[in-house]
Legacy VTK file of the C-alpha trace (Angstrom):
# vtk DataFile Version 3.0
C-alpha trace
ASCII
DATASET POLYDATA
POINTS 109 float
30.295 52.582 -71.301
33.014 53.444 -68.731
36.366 52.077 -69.745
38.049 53.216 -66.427
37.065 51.858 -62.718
35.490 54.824 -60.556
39.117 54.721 -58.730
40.659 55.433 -61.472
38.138 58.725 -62.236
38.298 59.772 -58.925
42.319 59.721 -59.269
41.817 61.736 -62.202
39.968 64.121 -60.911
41.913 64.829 -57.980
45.049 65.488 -60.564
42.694 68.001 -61.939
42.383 69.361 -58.247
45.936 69.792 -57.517
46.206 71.398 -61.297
43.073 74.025 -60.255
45.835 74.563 -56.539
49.063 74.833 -58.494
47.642 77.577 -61.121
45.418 78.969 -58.250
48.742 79.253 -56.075
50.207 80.647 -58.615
47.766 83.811 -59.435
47.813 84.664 -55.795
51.276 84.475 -55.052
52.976 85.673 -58.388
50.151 87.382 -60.383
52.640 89.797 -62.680
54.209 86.281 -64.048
51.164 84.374 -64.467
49.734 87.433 -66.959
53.204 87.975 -68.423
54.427 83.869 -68.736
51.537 81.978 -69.095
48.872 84.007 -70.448
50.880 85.982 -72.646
50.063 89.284 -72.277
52.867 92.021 -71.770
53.706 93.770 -68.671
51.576 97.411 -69.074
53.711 100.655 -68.444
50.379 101.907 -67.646
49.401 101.899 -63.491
46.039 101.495 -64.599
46.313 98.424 -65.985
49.102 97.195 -63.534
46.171 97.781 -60.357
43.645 95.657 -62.654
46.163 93.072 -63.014
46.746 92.908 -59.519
43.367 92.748 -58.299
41.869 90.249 -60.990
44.533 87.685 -61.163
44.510 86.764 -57.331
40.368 87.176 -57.892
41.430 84.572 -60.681
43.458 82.125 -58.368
41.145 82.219 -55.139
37.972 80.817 -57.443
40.601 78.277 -58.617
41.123 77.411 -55.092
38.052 77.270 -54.382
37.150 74.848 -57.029
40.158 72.620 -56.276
38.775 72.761 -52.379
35.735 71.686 -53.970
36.786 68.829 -56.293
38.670 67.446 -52.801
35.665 67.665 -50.834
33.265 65.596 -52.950
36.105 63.044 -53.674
36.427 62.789 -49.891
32.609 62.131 -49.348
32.448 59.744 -52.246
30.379 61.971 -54.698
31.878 61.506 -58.043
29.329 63.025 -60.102
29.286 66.236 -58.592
32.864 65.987 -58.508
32.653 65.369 -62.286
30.218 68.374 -62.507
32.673 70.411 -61.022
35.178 70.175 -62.879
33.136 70.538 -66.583
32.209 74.199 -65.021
35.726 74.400 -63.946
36.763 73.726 -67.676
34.167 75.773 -69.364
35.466 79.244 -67.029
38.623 78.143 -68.634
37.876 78.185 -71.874
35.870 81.906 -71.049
39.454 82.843 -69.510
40.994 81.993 -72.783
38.470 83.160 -75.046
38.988 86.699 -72.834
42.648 86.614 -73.612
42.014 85.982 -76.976
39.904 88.675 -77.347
42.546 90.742 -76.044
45.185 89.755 -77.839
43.537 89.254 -81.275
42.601 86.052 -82.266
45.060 85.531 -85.004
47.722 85.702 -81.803
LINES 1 110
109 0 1 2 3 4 5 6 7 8 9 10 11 12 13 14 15 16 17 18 19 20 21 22 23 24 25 26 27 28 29 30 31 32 33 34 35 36 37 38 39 40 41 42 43 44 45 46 47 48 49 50 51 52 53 54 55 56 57 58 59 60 61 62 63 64 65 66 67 68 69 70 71 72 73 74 75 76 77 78 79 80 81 82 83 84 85 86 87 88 89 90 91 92 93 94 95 96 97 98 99 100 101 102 103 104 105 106 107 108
């Protein structure tokens, strides 16, 4: 049933890697713009909210990190089905990340 050669998975998945280190880079090093730019939600006045922001977006960016560290280390030792497994979880705390925002914004955003 596979239409693709493994190589060709494997290449995919590590493009799904360096995604999971670019947005991961990104919540660590710039966490104001990846709430404001890419997620949508506006900068809070409050310094409440601002500390949350601060502390969960890096929180955000180091578990994509660490799933992009572990996405390179089963392509390394050849094991493509974890690799696969890997990134399905990595996709479905995606989708809870955007059904959060969601939430937050209102659906109907």
């Amino acid at each position: 049933m596979a239409y693709f050669q493994p190589s060709t998975w494997r290449l995919l998945g590590l493009s799904v890697g360096m995604g999971y280190v670019f947005f991961g880079s990104m919540e660590i090093l710039r966490p104001a713009m990846v709430i404001t730019e890419v997620m949508g939600i506006p900068k809070h006045p409050s310094p409440e909210a601002t500390a949350v922001v601060s502390v969960l977006s890096p929180l955000m960016g180091s578990r994509d990190l660490a799933i992009a560290t572990t996405i390179f280390a089963f392509y390394h030792t050849g094991r493509d089905k974890e690799m696969g497994v890997t990134i399905l979880a990595g996709t479905i705390l995606c989708y809870a990340d955007a059904i959060a925002v969601g939430i937050y914004k209102g659906l109907g955003s």
